[in-house]
C-alpha positions in Angstrom: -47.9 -11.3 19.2 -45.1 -10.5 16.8 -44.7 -6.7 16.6 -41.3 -5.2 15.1 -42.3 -1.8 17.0 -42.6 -3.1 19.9 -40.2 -1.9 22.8 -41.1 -5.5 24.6 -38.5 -7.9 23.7 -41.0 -10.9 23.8 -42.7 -9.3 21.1 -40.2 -7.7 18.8 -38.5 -11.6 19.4 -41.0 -13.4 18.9 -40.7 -17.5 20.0 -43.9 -18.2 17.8 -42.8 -16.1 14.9 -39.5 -17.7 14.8 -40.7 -21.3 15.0 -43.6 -20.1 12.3 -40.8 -18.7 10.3 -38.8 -22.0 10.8 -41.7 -24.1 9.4 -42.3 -22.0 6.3 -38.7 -21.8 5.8 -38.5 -26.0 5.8 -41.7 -26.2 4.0 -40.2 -24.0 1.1 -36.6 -25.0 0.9 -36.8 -26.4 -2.7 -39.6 -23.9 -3.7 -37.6 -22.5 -6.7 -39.8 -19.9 -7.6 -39.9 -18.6 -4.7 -36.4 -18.7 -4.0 -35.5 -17.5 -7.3 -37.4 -14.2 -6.0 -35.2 -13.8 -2.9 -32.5 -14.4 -4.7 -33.5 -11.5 -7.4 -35.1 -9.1 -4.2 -31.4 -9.4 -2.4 -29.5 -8.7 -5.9 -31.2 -5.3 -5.6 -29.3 -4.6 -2.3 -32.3 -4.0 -0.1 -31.8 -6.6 2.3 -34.0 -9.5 3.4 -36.4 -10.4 5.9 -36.5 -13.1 8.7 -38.5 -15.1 6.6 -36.5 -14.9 3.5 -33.3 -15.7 4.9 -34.1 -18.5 6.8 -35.8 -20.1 3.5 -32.1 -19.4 2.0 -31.0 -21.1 5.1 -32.7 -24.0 4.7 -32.0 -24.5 0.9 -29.8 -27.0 0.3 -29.1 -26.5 -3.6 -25.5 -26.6 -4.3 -26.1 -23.6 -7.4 -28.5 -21.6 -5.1 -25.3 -21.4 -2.4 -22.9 -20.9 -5.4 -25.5 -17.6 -6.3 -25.5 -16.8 -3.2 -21.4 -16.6 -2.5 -21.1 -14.7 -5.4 -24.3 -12.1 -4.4 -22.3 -11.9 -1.0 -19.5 -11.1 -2.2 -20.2 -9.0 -4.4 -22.6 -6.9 -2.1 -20.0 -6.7 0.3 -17.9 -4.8 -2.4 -20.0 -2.4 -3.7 -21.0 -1.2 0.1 -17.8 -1.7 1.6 -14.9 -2.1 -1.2 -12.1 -4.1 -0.2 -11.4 -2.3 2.7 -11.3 -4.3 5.9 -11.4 -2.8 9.4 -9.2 -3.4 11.7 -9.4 -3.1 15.9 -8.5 -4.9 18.9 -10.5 -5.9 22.6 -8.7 -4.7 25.7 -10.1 -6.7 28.7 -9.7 -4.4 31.8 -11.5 -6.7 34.6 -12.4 -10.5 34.5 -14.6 -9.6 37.6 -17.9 -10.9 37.3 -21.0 -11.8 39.3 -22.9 -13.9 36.4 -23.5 -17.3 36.2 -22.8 -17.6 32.6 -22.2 -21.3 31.9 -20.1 -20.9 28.6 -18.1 -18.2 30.0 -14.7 -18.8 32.1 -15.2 -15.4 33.9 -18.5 -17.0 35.3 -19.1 -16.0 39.7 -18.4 -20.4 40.3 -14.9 -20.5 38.7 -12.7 -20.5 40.9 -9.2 -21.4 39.4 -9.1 -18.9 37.1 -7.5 -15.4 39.1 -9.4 -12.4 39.0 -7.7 -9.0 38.1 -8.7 -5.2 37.3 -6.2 -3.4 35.6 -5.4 -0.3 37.4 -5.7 3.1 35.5 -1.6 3.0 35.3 -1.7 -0.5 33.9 -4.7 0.6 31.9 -2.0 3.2 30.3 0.7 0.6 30.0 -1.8 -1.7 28.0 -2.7 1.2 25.6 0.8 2.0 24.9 1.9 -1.4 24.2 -1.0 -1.5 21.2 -0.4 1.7 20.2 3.1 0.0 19.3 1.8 -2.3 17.1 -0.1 0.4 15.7 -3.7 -0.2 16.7 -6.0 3.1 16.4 -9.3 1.4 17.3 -10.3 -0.8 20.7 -13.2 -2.6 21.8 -13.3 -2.3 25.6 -14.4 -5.8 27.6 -15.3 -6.1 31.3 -17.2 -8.7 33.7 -20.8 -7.4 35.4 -19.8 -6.8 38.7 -20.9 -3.4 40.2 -18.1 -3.9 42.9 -15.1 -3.5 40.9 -16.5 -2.6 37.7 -19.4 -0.1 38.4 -19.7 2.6 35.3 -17.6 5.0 37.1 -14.1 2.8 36.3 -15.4 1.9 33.0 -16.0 6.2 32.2 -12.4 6.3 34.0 -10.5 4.2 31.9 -12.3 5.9 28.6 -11.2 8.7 29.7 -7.1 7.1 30.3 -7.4 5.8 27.2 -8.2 8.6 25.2 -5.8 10.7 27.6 -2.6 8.4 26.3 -0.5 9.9 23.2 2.4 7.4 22.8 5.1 8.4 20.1 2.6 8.8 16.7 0.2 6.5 18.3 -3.3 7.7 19.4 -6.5 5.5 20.1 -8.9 7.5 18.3 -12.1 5.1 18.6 -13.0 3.2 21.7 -15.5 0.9 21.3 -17.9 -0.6 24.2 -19.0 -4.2 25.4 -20.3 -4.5 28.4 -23.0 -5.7 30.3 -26.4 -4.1 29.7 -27.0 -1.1 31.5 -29.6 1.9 32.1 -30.6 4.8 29.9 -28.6 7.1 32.3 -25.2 5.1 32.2 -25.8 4.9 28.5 -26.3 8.5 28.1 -22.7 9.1 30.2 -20.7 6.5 27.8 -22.5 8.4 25.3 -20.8 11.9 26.7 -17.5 10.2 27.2 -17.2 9.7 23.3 -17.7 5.8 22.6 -17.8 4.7 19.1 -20.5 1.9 19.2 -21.9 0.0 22.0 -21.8 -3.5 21.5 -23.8 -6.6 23.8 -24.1 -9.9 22.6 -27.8 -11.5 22.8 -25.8 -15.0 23.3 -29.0 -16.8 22.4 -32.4 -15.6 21.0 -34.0 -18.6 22.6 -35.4 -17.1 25.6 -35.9 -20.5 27.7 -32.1 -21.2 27.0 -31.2 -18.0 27.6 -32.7 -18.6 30.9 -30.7 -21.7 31.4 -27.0 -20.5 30.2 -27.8 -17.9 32.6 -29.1 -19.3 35.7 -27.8 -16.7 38.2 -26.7 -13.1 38.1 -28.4 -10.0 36.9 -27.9 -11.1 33.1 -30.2 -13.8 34.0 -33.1 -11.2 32.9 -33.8 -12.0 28.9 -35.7 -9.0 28.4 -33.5 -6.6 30.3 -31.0 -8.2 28.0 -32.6 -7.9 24.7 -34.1 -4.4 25.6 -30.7 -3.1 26.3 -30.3 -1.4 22.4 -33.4 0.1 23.2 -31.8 1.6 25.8 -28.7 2.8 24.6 -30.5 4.6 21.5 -32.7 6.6 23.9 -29.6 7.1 25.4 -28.0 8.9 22.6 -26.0 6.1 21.2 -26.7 5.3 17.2 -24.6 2.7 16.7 -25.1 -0.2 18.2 -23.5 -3.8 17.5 -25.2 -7.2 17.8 -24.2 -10.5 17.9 -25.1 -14.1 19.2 -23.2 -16.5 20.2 -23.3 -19.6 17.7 -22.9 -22.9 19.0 -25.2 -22.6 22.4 -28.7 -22.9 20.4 -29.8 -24.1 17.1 -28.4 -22.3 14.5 -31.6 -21.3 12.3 -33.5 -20.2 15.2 -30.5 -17.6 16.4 -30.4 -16.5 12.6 -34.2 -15.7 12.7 -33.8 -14.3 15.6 -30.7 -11.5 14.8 -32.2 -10.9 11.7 -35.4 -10.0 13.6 -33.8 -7.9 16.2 -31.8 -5.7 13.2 -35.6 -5.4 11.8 -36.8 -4.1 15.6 -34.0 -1.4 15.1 -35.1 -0.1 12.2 -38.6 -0.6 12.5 -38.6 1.2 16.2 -35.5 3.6 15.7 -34.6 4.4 12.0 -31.4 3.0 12.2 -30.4 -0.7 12.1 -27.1 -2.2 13.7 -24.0 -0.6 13.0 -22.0 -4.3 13.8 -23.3 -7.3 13.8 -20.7 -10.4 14.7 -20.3 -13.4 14.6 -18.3 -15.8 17.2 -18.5 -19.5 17.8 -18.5 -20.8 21.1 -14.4 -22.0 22.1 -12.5 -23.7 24.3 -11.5 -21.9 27.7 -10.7 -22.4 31.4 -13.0 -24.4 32.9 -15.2 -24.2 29.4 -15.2 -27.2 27.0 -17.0 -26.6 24.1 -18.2 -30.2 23.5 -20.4 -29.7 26.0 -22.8 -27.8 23.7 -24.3 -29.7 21.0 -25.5 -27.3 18.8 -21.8 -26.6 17.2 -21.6 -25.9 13.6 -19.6 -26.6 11.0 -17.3 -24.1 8.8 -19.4 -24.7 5.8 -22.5 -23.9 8.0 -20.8 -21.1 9.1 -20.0 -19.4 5.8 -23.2 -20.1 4.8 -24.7 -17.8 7.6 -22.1 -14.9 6.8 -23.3 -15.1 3.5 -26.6 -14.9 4.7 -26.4 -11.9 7.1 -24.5 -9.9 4.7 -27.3 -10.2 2.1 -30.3 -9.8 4.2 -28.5 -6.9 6.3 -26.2 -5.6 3.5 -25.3 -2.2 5.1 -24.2 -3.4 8.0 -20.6 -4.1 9.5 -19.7 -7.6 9.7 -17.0 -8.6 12.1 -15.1 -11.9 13.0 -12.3 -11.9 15.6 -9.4 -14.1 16.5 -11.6 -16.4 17.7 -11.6 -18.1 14.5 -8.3 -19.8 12.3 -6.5 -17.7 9.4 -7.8 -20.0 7.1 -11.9 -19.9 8.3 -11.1 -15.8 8.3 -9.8 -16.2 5.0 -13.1 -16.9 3.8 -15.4 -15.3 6.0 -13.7 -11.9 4.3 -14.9 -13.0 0.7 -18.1 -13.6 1.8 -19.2 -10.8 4.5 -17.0 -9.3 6.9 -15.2 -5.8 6.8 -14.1 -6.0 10.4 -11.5 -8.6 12.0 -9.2 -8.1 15.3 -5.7 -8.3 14.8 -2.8 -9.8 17.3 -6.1 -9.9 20.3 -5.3 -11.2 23.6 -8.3 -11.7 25.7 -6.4 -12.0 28.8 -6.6 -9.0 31.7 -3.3 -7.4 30.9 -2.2 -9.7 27.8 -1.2 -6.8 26.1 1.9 -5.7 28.2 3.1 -9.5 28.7 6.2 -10.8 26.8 4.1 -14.5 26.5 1.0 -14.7 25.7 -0.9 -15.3 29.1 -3.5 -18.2 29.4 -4.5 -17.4 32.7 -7.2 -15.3 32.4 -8.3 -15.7 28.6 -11.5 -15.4 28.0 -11.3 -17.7 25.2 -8.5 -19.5 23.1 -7.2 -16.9 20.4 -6.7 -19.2 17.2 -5.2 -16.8 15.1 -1.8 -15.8 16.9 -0.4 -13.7 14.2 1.4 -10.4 14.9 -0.9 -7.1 13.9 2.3 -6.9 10.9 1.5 -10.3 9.8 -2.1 -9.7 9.4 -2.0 -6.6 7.9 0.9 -8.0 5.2 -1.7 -10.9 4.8 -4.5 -8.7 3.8 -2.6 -6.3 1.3 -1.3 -10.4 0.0 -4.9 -11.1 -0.8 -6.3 -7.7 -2.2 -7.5 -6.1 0.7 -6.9 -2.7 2.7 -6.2 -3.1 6.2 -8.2 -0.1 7.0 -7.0 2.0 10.7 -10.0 5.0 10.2 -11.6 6.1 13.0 -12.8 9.5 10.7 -16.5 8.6 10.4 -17.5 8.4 14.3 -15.1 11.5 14.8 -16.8 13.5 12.3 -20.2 12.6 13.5 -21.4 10.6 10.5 -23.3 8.0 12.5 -25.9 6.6 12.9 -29.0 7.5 10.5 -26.3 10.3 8.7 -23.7 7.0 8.4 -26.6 4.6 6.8 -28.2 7.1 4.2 -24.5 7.6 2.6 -23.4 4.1 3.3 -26.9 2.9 1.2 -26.3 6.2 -1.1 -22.9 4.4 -2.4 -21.4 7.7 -1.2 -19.4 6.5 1.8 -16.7 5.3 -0.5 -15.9 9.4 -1.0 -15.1 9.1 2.5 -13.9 5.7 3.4 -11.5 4.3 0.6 -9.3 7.9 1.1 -9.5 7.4 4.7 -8.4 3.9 4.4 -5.1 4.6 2.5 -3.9 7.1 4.4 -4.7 5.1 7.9 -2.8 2.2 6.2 -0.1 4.9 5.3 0.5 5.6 8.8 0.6 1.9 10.0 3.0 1.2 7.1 5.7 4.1 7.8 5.5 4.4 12.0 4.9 0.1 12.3 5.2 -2.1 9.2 8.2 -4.0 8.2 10.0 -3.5 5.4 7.8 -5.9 3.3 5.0 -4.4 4.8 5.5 -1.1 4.0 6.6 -2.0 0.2 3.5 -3.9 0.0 1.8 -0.6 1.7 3.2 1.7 -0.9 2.4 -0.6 -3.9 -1.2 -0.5 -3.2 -1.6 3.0 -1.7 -0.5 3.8 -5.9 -2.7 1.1 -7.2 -5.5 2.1 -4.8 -5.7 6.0 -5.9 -6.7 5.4 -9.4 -10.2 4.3 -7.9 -10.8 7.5 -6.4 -13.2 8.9 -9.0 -12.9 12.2 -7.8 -9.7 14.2 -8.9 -10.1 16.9 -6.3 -10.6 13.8 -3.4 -7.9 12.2 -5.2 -5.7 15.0 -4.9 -6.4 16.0 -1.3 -5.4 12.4 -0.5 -2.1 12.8 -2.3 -1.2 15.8 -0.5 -2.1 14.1 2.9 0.0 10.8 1.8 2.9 13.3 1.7 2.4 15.0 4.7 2.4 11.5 6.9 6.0 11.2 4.9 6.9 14.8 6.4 5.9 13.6 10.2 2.8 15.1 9.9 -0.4 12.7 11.2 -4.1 12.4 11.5 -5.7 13.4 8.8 -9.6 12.5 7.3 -12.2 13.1 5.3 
């Protein structure tokens, strides 16, 4: 039985619903009419259902997907602007007792050494990204209640937060690990996490089951139930995310979209993140083995999709992916990308980039500079604010004035004088011309004078040494 409400993941994930869903969607893929109405029910910026997408899915009309680029696009600007996010993973421990078999941190590998950064190197590793002027991280750790039992992972919150580096501060730490218990979420809650993120992987529970043949993630529903458990916990903003390239990609669309409905259905509150990777190349991981890869046309074609049927949520797309495939994921979705990532233990304090212990190749290689001077190239804010979860507008109180249009009051300010800082304590030269030239251009669309004002006053303050300031 399919039942949004539900708390049982084999019901709020439904395997018939999403094959039913599947078969309607196939059945009505040149259906006009009806996917003239989907079309016209997303342009009003409610979002979509499971059903609704995956009939856009299926569609195959060349001016249906030229509608729908430009509805993505466009929804993605009048809930987000051109602002873009940005953040970086810190890997602390590849330990890990899972048999994950896309994963190069899985129990069986054994060429690939196993570290746990120390709370000193821990330190070092914050330092070096405060250097390049990161203010937001996305902490990553194996399942291994050994090395990495909630105790280190509280510890090394609390290091990070503890480390004030120059004019560098990480002022949002972000969470992905393995799923946990309503207790241990209620303590990452109390240690001041931003949002707590877990990949499904797959949808498809009798894959699921197979990608994950040993090890305590081997549990689907234990798995899926795990936002569940993390809102009773205290944490509103969560992140999902599956893994594209292990199952069939319309099924793991149905499925996400499904999962966001189960939020808001059973808590109020949808996800805060949803992402996307592909599966790639690794130690001891080859991604040919999968056959269920898609293509980069496929794949823009589902960021279009998610940002439609989910528009209020935050999109994000990592180094994972090429500059170019980034490039036009931005138009079309995300507000979120990673900047200069390694997903090595320790990467970040190495004068190479280390191989060793990646978790998966890193195709975009570009310094956190280069990025950012890429963005402000194309029209976009590189966007360092960390004011929203600080000022306790999430969750429920983040939605109702993101889907209000009112976050903008907040966000666009926020983002110029974030990018402010980067520009004068990290940019280049070039970067920080291109900085100042858009900061100027970027005020005019503050409609508020007084909001406008206050934002000039704090642009000159960061000139006078002065940091850290939000709305």
């Amino acid at each position: 039985m399919y039942n949004p409400k539900s708390l049982k993941a084999e019901e709020f994930i439904s395997h018939d619903e999403i094959m039913d869903t599947l078969s309607y969607a196939e059945e009505n893929k040149a259906n006009m009419p009806l996917i003239r109405e989907i079309l016209d029910k997303a342009a009003k910026r409610g979002g979509l259902d499971h059903r609704e997408a995956s009939v856009l899915l299926a569609c195959e009309d060349e001016a249906v997907l030229a509608e729908l680029y430009a509805l993505a696009k466009q929804i993605k600007k009048d809930f987000y602007g051109n602002r873009i996010v940005m953040f970086a993973p810190l890997y602390l421990s590849n330990y890990c007792i899972n048999g994950c078999v896309y994963c190069p941190y899985h129990r069986q590998n054994k060429s690939i050494p196993r570290r746990k950064l120390t709370q000193d190197e821990v330190r070092a590793e914050v330092i070096a990204l405060q250097d390049m002027g990161h203010k937001r991280l996305a902490i990553e750790a194996g399942e291994d209640p050994k090395n990495n039992p909630i105790e280190y992972i509280l510890e090394c919150i609390d290091t990070i937060y503890s480390v004030k580096h120059k004019n560098g501060a990480i002022r949002r730490v972000n969470v992905n690990i393995a799923a946990t218990t309503v207790e241990n979420y209620r303590r990452l809650k109390d240690a001041g996490i931003g949002t707590y993120i877990l990949f499904q992987e797959t949808y498809h529970k009798e894959s699921y089951e197979k990608l994950h043949p040993t090890g305590p993630k081997h549990d689907y529903c234990y798995h899926t139930e795990a936002m569940d458990r993390a809102m009773e916990g205290g944490i509103d903003d969560v992140g999902l995310g599956v893994l594209f390239g292990l199952e069939l990609y319309k099924y793991e669309l149905c499925g996400l979209l499904m999962h966001a409905e189960h939020l808001e259905a059973a808590h109020g509150v949808g996800p805060h993140t949803i992402s996307m990777p592909r599966i790639k190349r690794a130690d001891d991981i080859d991604p040919d083995q999968f056959d269920n890869g898609i293509d980069d046309d496929t794949f823009a074609k589902l960021c279009a999709i998610i940002r439609v049927a989910v528009p209020y949520t935050g999109m994000i797309i990592s180094t994972r992916e090429s500059q170019d495939v980034r490039r036009r994921l931005l138009e079309l979705g995300v507000s979120q990308i990673s900047g200069a990532s390694r997903t090595s233990v320790g990467g970040y304090t190495e004068d190479e980039r280390p191989t060793d212990t990646e978790q998966f190749d890193v195709s975009d290689q570009r310094t956190l500079d280069e990025v950012v001077h890429w963005l402000m190239e194309d029209g976009f804010i590189p966007s360092f604010c960390t004011a929203c979860y600080r000022e306790g507008r999430t969750g429920d109180r983040f939605m109702t004035l993101l889907k209000a249009g009112k976050i903008h009051d907040c966000c666009h300010p926020n983002a110029l004088i974030t990018l402010k800082e980067f520009a004068t304590d990290y940019g280049s030269e070039d970067t920080r011309r291109l900085a100042d030239e858009m900061i100027e251009r970027e005020l005019q669309n503050i409609p508020t004078e007084k909001i406008r004002e206050i934002c000039k006053r704090h642009l000159n303050d960061i000139e006078d040494g002065k940091r850290d300031f939000r709305f």
